[in-house]
TORFI-777175 format. One record per residue (C-alpha): residue in three letters; x, y, z negated; residue number from 1. Coordinates in nm, 2 decimals, always signed. Example, Ala and Ser with C-alpha at 12.3 -4.5 7.8 and 13.67 -1.06 7.14 Angstrom:
('Ala', (+1.23, -0.45, -0.78), 1)
('Ser', (+1.37, -0.11, -0.71), 2)
# end
This chain:
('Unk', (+8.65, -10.74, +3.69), 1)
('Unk', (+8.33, -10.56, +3.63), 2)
('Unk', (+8.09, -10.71, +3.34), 3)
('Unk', (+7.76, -10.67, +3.28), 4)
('Unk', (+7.60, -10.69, +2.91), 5)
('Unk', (+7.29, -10.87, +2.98), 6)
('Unk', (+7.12, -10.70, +2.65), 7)
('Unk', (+7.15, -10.35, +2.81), 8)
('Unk', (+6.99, -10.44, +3.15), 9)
('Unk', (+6.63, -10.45, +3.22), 10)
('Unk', (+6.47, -10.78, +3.37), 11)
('Unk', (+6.47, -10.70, +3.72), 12)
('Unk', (+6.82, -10.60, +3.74), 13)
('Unk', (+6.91, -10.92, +3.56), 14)
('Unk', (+6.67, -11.14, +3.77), 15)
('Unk', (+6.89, -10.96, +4.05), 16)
('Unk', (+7.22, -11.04, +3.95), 17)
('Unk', (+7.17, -11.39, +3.85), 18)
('Unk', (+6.99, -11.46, +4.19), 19)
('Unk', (+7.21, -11.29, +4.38), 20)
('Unk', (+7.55, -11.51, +4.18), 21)
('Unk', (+7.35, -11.84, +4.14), 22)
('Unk', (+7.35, -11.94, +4.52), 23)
('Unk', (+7.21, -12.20, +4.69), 24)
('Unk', (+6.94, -12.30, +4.51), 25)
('Unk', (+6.70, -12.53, +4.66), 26)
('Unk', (+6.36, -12.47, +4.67), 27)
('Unk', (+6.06, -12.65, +4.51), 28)
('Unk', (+5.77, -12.58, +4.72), 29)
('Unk', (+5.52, -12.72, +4.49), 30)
('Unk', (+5.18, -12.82, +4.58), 31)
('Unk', (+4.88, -12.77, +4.29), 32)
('Unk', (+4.49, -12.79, +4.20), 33)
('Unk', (+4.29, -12.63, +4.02), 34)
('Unk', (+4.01, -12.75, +3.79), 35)
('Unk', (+3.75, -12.62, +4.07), 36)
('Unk', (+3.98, -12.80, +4.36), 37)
('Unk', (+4.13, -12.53, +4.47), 38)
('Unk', (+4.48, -12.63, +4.66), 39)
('Unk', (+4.76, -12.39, +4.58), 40)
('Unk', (+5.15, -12.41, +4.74), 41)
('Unk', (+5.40, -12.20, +4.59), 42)
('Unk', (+5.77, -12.21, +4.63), 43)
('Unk', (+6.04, -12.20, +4.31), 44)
('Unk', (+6.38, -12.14, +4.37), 45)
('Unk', (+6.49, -12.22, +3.99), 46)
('Unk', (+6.46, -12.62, +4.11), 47)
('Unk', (+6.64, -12.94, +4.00), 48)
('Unk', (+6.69, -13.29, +3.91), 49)
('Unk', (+6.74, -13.36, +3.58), 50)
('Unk', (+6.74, -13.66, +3.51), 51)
('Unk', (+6.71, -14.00, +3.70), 52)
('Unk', (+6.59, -14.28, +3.40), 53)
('Unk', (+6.32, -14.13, +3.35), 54)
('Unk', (+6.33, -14.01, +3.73), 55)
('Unk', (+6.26, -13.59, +3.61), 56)
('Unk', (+6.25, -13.29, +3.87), 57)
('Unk', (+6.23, -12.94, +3.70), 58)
('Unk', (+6.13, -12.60, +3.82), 59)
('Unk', (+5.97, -12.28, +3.68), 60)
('Unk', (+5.73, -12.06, +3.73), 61)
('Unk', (+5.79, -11.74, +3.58), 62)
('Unk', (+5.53, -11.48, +3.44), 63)
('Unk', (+5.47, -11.16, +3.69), 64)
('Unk', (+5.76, -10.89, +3.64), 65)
('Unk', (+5.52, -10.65, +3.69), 66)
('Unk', (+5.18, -10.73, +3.52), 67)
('Unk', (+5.33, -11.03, +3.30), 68)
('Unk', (+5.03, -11.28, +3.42), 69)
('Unk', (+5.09, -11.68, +3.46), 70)
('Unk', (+5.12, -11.77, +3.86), 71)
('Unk', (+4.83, -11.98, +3.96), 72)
('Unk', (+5.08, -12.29, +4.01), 73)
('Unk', (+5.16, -12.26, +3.62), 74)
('Unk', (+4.76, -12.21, +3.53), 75)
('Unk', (+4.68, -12.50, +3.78), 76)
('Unk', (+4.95, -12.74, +3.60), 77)
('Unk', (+4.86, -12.66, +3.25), 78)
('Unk', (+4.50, -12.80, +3.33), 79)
('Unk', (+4.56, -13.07, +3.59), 80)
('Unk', (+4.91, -13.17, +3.49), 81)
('Unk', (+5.00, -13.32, +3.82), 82)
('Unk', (+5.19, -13.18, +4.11), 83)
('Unk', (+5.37, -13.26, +4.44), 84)
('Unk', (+5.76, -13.14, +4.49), 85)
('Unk', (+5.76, -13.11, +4.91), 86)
('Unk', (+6.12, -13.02, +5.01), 87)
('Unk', (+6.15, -12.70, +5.27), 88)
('Unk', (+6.32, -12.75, +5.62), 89)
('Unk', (+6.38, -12.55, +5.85), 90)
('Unk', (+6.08, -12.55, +6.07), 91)
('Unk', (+5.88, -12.47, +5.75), 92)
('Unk', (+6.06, -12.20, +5.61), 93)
('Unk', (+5.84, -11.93, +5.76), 94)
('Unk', (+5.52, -12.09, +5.62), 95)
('Unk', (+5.67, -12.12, +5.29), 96)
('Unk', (+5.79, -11.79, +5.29), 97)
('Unk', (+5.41, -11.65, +5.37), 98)
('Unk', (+5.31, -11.88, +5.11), 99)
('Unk', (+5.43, -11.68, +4.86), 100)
('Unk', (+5.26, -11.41, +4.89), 101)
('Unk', (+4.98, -11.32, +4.58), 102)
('Unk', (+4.68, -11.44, +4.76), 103)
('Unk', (+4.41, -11.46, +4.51), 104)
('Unk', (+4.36, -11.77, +4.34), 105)
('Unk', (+4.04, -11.88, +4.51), 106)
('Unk', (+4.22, -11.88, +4.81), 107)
('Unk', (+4.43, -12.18, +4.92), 108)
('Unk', (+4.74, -12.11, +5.07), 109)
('Unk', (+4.71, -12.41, +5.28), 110)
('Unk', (+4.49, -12.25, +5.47), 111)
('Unk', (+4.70, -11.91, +5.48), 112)
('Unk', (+5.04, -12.08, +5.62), 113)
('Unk', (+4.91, -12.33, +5.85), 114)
('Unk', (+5.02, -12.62, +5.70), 115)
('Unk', (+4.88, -12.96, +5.69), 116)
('Unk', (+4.74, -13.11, +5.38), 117)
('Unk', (+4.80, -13.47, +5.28), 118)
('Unk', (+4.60, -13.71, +5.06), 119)
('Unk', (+4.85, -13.83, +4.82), 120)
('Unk', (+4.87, -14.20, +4.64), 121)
('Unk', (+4.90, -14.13, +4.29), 122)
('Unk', (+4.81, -13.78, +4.18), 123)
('Unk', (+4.51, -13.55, +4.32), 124)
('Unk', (+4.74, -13.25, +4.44), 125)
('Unk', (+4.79, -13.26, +4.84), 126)
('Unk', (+5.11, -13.32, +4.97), 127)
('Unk', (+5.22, -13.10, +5.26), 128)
('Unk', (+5.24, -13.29, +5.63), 129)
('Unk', (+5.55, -13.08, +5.73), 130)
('Unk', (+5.74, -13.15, +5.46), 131)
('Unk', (+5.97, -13.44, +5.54), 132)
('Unk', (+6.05, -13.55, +5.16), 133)
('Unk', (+5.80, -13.52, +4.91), 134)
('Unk', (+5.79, -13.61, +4.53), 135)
('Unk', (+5.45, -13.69, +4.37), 136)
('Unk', (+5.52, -13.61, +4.00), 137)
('Unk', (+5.32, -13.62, +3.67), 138)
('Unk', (+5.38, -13.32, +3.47), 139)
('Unk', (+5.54, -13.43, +3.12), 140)
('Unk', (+5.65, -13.15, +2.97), 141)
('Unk', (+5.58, -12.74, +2.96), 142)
('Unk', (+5.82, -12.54, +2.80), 143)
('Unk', (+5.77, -12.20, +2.80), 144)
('Unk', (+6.10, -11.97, +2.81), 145)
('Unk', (+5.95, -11.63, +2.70), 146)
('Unk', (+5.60, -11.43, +2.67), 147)
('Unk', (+5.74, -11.08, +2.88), 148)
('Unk', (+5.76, -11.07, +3.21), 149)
('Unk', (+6.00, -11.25, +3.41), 150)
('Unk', (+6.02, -11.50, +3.18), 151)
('Unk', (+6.05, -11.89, +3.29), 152)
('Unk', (+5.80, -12.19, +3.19), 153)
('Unk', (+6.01, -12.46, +3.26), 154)
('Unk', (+5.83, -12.74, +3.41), 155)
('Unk', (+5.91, -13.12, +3.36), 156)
('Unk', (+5.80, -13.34, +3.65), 157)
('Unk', (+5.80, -13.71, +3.62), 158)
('Unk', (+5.88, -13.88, +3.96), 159)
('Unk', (+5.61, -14.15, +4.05), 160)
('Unk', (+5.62, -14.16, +4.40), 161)
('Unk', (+5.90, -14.03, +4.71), 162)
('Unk', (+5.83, -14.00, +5.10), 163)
('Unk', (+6.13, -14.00, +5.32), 164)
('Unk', (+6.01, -13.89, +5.70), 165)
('Unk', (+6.18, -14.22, +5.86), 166)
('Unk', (+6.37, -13.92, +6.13), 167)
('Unk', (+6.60, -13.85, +5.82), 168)
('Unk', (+6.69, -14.23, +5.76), 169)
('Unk', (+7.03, -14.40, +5.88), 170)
('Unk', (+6.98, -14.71, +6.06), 171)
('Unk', (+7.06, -14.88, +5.64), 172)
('Unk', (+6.76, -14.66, +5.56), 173)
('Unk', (+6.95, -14.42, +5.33), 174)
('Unk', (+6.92, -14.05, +5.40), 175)
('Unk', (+7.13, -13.94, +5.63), 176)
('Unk', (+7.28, -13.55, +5.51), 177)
('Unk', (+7.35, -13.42, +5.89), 178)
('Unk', (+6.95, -13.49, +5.96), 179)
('Unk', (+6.82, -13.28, +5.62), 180)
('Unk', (+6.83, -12.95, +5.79), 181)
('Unk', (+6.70, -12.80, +5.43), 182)
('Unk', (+6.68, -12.44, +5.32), 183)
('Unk', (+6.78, -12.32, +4.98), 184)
('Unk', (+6.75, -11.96, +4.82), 185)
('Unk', (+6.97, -11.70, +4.83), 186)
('Unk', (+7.00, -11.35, +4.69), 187)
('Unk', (+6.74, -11.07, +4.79), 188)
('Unk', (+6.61, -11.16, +5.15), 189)
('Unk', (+6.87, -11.43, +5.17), 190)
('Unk', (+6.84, -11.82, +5.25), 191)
('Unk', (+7.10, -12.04, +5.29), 192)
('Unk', (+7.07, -12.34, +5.60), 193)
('Unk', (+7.19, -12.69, +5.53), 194)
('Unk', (+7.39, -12.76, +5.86), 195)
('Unk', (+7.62, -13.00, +5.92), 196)
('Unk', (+7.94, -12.79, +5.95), 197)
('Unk', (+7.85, -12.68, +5.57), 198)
('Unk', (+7.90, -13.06, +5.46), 199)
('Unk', (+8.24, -13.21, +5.31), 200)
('Unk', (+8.31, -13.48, +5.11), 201)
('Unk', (+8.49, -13.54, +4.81), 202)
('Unk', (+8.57, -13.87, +4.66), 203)
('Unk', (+8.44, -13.88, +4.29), 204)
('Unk', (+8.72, -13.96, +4.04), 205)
('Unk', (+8.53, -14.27, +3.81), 206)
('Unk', (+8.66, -14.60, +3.97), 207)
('Unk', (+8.98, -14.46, +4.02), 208)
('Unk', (+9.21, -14.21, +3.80), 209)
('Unk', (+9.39, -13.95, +4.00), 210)
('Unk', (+9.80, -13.90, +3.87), 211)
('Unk', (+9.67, -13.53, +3.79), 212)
('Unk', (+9.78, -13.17, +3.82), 213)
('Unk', (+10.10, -13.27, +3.53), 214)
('Unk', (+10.21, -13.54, +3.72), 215)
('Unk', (+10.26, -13.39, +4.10), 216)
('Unk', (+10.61, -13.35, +4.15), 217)
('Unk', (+10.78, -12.98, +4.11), 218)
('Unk', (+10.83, -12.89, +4.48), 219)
('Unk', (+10.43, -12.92, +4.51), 220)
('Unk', (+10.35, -12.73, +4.20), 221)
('Unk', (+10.62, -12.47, +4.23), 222)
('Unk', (+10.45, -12.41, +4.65), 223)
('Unk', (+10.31, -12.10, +4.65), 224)
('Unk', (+10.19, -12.15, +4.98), 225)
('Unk', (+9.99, -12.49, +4.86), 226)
('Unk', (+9.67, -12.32, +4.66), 227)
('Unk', (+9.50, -12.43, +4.39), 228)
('Unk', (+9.28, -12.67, +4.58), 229)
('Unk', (+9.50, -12.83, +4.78), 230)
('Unk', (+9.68, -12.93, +4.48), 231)
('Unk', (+9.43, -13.04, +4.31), 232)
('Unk', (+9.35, -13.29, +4.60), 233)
('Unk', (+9.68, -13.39, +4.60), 234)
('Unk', (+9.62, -13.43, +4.25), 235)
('Unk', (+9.34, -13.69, +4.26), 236)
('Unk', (+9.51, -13.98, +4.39), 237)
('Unk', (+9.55, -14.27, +4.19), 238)
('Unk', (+9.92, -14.36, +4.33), 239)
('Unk', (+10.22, -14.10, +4.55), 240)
('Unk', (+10.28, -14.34, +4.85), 241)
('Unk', (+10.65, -14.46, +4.89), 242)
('Unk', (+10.92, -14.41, +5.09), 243)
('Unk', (+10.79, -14.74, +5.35), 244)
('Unk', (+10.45, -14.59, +5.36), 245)
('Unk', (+10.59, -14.23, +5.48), 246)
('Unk', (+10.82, -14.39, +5.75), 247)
('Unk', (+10.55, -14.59, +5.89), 248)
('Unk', (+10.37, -14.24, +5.89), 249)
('Unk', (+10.66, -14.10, +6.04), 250)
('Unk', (+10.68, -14.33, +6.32), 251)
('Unk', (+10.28, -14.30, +6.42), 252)
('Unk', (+10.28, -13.89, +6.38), 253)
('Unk', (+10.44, -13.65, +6.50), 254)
('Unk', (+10.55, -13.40, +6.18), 255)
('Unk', (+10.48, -13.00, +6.27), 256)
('Unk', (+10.83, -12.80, +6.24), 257)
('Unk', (+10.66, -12.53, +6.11), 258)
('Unk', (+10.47, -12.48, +5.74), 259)
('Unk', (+10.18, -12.28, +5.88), 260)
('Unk', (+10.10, -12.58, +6.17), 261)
('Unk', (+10.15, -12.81, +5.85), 262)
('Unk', (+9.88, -12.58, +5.60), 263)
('Unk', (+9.64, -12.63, +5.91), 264)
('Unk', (+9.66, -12.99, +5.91), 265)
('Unk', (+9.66, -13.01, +5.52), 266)
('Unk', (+9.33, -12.83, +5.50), 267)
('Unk', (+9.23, -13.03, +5.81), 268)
('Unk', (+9.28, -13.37, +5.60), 269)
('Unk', (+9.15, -13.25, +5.28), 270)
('Unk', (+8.79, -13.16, +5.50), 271)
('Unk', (+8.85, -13.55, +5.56), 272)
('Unk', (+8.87, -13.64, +5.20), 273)
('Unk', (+9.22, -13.82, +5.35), 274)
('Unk', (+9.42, -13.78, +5.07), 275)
('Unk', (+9.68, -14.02, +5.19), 276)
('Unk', (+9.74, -13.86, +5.47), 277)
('Unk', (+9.80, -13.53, +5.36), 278)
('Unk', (+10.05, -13.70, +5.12), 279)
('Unk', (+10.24, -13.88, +5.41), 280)
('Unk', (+10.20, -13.55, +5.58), 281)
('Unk', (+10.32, -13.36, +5.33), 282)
('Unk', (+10.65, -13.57, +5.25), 283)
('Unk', (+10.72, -13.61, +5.60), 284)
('Unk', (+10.71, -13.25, +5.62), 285)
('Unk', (+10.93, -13.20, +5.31), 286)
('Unk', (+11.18, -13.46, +5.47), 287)
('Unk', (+11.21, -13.27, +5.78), 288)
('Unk', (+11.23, -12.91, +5.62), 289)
('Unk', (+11.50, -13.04, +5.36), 290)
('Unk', (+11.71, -13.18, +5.69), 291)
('Unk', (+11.68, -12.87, +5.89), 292)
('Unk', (+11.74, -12.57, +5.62), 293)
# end
């Protein structure tokens, strides 16, 4: 395994690596003004949520690698300390990445990429028409991570308002993942697209516990077929079904006669977060093999 000691490498190469490892990250395209009303978009790739009571975004703008000077989005915050977080989709990722060039600060990069700009209800930075979610935010917080170049100013951004385009809604008006289409940040030239073949879900472990890697029984853990992930779905449910369950299973399915069919339907169910199933499956399977070898 190669390592890398971070004290011997020089900013850029470490800025590399840690882009290049770190992957997705989603991207804060972050609308600004400046004291002479100047609008200024800029996007951040070092972007989350931090918190939800009090509702807190995050991002940074980091000093010039090459001349060490504040962006204009970091000058602009520090003396209007108000911003908008718009969210990058797909048909915007071209105009935020021309965005991002160093236009001079007089110059509004609105006006550069084409987009629209949008009054906004609580703060005076615009928000951008394209963008179909968009976070108005009151800047609480600057902390800044360094005085070399490369180094971060991590912003704090209070939530006080959130548009959701209605096109993203399900008919219960909660967002609807397979309609995001976002774009987050790789390494180098790279972005990542939020499609729905990249989605799966898992259920979170809080309501109920799952029996745990200690407790599966030894013809599972001793499978060196199974991998580590597919045990540790097994793993998460609360209760092994019984003998009844597997019959009735049994008597709706029809059990591959081969271990590589059954692998493919494994992973198959664990994509469906159908942990019963591949349980059912997996018995059934064990059943068969036990009768037949």
């Amino acid at each position: 395994m190669l390592s890398l000691d971070f004290n011997t490498l020089s900013t850029p190469d470490r800025q590399r690596w840690l882009q290049n490892a770190i992957v997705p990250r989603p991207i804060a395209f972050v609308s600004s003004i400046s004291v002479t009303g100047i609008s200024n978009i800029a996007p951040f790739s070092f972007f989350n949520v931090m918190s939800s009571n009090p509702p807190l975004l995050v991002f940074s703008p980091a000093l010039s690698g090459k001349t060490g000077a504040a962006k204009d989005t970091l000058i602009n915050l520090k003396e209007i300390p108000e911003c908008v977080v718009n969210l990058v989709h797909y048909d915007i990722i071209q105009a935020c990445s021309l965005s991002s060039s160093p236009y001079a600060p007089e110059i509004s990069e609105f006006d550069k990429s084409g987009l629209t700009p949008l009054r906004s209800i609580a703060v005076k930075p615009f928000r951008i028409a394209e963008s179909k979610i968009q976070f108005e935010c009151r800047i609480t917080n600057i902390v800044e991570l360094g005085t070399s170049g490369g180094a971060g100013n991590l912003v704090l951004a209070e939530v006080l308002h959130m548009h959701v385009d209605d096109v993203l809604l399900n008919a219960d008006q909660k967002l609807n993942p397979f309609a995001l289409d976002l774009v987050a940040r790789a390494g180098d030239n790279w972005y990542y697209r939020m499609i729905p073949d990249g989605f799966f879900e898992i259920t979170k472990p809080i309501s109920e516990l799952g029996i745990g890697y200690d407790q599966l029984p030894d013809f599972i853990k001793n499978n060196q077929v199974l991998n580590a992930n597919i045990k540790s779905f097994l793993a998460s449910i609360s209760t092994i079904p019984n003998n009844k369950t597997v019959d009735e299973y049994i008597k709706l399915h029809q059990i591959p006669d081969n271990q590589n069919d059954m692998i493919i339907r494994l992973n198959h169910l664990m994509k469906q977060n159908n942990c019963l199933e591949a349980w059912c499956l997996l018995l059934a399977f064990d059943n068969y093999y036990n009768k037949t070898t």
